[in-house]
C-alpha positions as CSV (number, residue, x, y, z in Angstrom):
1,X,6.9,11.1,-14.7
2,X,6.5,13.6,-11.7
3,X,4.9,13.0,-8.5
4,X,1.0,13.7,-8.6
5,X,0.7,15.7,-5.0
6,X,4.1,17.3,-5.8
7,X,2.4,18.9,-8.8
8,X,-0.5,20.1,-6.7
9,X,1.6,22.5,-4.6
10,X,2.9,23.4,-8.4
11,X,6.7,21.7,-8.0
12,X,8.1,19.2,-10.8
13,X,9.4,16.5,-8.7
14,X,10.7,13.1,-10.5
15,X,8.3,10.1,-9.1
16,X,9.8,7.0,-7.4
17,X,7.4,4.9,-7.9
18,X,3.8,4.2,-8.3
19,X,0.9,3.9,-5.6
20,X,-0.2,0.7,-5.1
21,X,-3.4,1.0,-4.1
22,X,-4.6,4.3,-6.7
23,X,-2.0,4.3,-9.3
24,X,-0.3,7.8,-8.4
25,X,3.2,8.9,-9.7
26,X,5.1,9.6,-6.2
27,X,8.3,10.9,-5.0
28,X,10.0,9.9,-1.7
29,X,8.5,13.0,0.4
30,X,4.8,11.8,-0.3
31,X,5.6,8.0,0.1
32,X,5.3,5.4,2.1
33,X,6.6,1.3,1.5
34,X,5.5,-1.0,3.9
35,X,4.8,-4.9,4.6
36,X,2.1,-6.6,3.1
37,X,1.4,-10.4,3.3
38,X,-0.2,-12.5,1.0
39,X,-2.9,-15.2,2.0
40,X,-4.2,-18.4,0.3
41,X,-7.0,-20.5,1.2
42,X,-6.8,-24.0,2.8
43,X,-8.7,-26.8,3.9
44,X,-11.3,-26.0,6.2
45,X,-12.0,-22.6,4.8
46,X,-9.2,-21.1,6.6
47,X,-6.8,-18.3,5.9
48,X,-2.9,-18.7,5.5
49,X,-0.1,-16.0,5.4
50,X,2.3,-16.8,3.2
51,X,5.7,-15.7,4.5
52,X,7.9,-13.7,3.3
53,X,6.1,-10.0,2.8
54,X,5.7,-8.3,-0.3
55,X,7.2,-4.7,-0.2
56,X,4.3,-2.6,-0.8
57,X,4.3,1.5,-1.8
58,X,1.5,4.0,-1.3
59,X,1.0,7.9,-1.7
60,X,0.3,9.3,1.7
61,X,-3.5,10.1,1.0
62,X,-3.9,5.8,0.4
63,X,-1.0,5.1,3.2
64,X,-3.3,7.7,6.1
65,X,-6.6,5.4,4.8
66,X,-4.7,2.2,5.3
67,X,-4.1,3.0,9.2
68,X,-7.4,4.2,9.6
69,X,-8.4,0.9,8.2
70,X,-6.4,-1.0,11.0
71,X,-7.2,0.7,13.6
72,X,-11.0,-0.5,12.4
73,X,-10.1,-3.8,11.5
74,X,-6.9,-4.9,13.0
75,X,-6.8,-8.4,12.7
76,X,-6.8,-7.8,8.3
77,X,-4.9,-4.5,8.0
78,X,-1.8,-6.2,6.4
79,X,-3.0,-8.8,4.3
80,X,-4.0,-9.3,0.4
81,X,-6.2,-12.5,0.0
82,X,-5.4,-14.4,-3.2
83,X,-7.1,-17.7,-4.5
């Protein structure tokens, strides 16, 4: 598999991974891998991180909407609610 944004400047680069959040093919140049921390509901209706973070990979066109998303919303940028 070869990286998707890699193949749009017309180069056959090997993928490292997969984005997280769309599912591209990516390569190490057009990556990113971050922390991301997992939540669960308790009592009360309130909203636990669960330590340790999950390693989390994007392509650079999800990773640049993810910091515009924290700069907007700061206090949920790094987490994934689960039930």
């Amino acid at each position: 598999m070869n990286c998707l944004d890699c193949d749009g400047i017309g180069a056959q680069v090997a993928a490292v991974g997969v984005c997280s959040q769309c599912g591209a093919a990516v390569c190490p140049v057009h990556s990113e891998i971050s922390q991301q921390f997992l939540t669960c509901t308790k009592p009360v209706s309130r909203t636990v991180a669960i330590e340790q973070p999950v390693r989390r990979l994007l392509c650079s066109t999800c990773a640049t909407a993810h910091r515009a998303h924290a700069v907007c919303c700061p206090q949920s940028a790094s987490l994934i609610r689960t039930s």
